[in-house]
C-alpha positions in Angstrom: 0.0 0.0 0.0 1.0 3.7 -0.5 0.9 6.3 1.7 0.7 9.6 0.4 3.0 12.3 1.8 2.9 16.1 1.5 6.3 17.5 2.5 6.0 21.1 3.0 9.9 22.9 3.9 11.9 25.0 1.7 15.4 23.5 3.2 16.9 21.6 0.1 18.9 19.6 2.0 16.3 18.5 4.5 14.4 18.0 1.5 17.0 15.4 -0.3 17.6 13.8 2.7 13.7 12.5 3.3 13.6 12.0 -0.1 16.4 9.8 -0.1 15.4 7.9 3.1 11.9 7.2 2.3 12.5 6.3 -1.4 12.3 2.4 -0.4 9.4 2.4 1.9 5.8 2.3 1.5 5.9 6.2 1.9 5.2 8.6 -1.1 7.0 12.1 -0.2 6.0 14.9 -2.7 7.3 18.1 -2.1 5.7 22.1 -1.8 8.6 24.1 -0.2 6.3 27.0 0.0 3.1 25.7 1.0 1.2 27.7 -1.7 -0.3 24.3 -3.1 -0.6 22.0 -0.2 -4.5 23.2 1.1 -5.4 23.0 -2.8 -3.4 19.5 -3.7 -4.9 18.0 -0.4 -8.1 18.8 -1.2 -8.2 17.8 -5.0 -6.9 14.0 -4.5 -9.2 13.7 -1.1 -10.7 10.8 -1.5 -9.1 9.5 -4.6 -6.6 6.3 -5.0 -3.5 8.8 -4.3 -5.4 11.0 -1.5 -2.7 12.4 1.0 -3.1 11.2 3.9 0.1 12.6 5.9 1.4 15.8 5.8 5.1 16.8 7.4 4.6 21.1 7.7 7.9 23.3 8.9 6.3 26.2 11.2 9.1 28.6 9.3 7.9 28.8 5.5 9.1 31.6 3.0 5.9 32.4 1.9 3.2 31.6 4.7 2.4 30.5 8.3 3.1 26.4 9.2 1.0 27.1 12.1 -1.8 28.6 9.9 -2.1 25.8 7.3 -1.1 23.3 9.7 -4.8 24.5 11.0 -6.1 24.9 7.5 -5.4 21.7 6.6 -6.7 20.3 10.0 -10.1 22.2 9.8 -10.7 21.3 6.0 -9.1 17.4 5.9 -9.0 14.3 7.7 -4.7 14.3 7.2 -2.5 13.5 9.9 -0.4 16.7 10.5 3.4 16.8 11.5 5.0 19.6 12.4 8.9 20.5 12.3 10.6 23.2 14.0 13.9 24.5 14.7 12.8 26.1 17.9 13.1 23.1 20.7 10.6 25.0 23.4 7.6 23.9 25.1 5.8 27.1 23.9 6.2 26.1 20.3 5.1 22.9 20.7 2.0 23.7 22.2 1.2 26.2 19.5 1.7 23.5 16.9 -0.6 21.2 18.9 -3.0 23.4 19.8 -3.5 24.5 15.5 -4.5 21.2 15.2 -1.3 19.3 14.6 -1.0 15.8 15.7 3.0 15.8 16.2 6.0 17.8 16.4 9.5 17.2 15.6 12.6 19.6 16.3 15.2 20.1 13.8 17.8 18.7 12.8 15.5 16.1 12.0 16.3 12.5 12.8 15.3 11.0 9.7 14.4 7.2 11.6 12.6 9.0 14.3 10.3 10.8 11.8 9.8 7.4 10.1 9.0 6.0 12.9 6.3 8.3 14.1 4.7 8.8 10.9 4.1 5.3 10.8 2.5 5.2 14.2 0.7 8.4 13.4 -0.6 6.3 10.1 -1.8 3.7 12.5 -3.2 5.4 14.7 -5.5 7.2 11.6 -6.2 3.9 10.0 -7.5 2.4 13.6 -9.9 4.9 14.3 -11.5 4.8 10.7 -12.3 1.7 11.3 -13.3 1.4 14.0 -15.8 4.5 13.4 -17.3 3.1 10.1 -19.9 1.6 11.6 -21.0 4.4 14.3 -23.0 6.8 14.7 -23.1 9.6 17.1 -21.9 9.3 20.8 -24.4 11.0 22.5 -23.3 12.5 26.3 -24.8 14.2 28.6 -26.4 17.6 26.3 -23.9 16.7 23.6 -23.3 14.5 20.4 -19.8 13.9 19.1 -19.4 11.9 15.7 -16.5 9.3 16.1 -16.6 9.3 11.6 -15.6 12.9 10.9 -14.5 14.3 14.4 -18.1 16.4 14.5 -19.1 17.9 17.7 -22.9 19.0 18.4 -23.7 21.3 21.5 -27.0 21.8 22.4 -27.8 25.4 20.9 -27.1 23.2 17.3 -23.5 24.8 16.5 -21.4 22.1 15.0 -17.6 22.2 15.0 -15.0 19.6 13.9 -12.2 18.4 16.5 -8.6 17.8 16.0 -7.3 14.4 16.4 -5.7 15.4 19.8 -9.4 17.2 20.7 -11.2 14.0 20.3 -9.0 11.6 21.9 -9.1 14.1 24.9 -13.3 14.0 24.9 -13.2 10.1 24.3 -10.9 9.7 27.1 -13.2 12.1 29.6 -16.4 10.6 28.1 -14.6 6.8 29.3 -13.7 8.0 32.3 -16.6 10.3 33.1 -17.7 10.9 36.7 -13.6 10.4 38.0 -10.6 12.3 37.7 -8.3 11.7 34.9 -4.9 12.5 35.5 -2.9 14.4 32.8 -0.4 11.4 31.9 -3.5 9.2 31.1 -4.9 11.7 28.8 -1.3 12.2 27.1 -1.0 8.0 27.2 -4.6 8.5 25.3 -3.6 11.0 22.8 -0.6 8.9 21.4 2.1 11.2 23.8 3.3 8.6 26.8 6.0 10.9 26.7 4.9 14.5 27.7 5.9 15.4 31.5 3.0 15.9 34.1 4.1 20.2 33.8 3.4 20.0 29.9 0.7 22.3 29.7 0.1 20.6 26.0 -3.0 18.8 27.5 -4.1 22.1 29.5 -4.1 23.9 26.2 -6.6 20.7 24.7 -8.6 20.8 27.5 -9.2 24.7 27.1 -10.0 24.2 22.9 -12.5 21.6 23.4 -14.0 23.7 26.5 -14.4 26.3 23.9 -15.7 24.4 21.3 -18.5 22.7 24.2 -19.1 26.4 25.2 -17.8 25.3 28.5 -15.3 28.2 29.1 -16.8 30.4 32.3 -19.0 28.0 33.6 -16.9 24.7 33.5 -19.6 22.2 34.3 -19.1 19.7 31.7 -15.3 19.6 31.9 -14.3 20.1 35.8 -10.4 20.9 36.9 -9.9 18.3 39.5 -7.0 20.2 41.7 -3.9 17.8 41.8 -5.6 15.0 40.0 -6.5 16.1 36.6 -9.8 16.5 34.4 -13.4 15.5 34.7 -16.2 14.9 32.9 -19.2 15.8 34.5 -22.2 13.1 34.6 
């Protein structure tokens, strides 16, 4: 099987490099080193037998914002996002994150650690489409969330779409309603075993999807549990 790459980076060498390394694999790498194509390309081939279903985005592009079409192309696809950065802080990170990106990777790149996590991001994608093919909405408390397309329905109708990281945050609350869930499960959850209990990467989630639920001043569906973590109201 193919997988479909979108490379977007303007560093030539970079560029060579994961060309080079992925020319034997299973991985496809095509490459927009300003990112003035990637929204449009993405969205012509969705759903076709060459649809691109990764795409590796530098934060640092000549021409536009990585953290703006890394959000783009969250909002509008179903891609798994990447992000690379030559800034190694906790801030950056968390910016990537929280415009929808599924992963971040610091330069200089190591070219076997991006393999290695694009694969398990690929996973990770494939898994939940099927395991959501045959669902329908998950209906809590006064709101429904659509396991399919990410879809989240509050009760005065507005609809929004989740990132990745949103909706394995929800779907671990939802799980674990009614108890505190401590920050390292929800980053064990979301695919990031690795993130430190101070990582405010999960804070930052938790304060998107309290947006998105219109939970912001209020906080009832979505309770800070002092020392222990987040809970979903029942």
């Amino acid at each position: 099987m193919t997988i479909h790459v979108l490379l977007v980076e303007d560093d030539k060498l970079l560029v060579k490099r994961i060309l080079n390394h992925f020319a034997e694999t299973e991985f496809t790498i095509e490459n927009d080193a300003t990112g003035a194509e990637a929204l449009a390309m993405v969205q012509l081939r969705a759903n076709s037998n060459d649809a691109i279903t990764l795409a590796i985005v530098d934060i640092v592009l000549p021409k536009r914002d990585g953290l703006h079409l890394a959000k783009e192309l969250n909002t509008l696809t179903d891609i798994g996002v990447i992000m690379l950065s030559s800034r190694d802080s906790q801030a950056d990170r968390i910016a990537g994150l929280a415009q929808g990106a599924d992963d971040y990777i610091c330069k200089p790149v190591d070219l076997l650690e991006l393999e290695l996590r694009m694969r398990a991001l690929h996973k990770r994608l494939i898994r939940n489409n099927n395991q959501d093919e045959s669902k329908e909405f998950i209906e809590y408390a006064d709101f429904k969330l659509h396991p399919d397309n990410r879809t989240l329905i509050i009760p005065n109708g507005i609809e929004s779409r989740l990132t990745e990281a949103e909706h394995k945050v929800l779907i671990c609350l939802i799980a674990n309603a009614g108890k505190a869930t401590p920050r390292e499960k929800i980053s064990e959850d979301i695919g990031q075993p690795d993130w430190s209990p101070t990582d405010r990467t999960v804070d930052v989630l938790i304060g998107r999807l309290r947006k998105k639920l219109n939970d912001e001043k209020d906080q009832k569906r979505i309770v800070t549990v002092r020392s222990k973590g987040y809970m979903l109201s029942v």
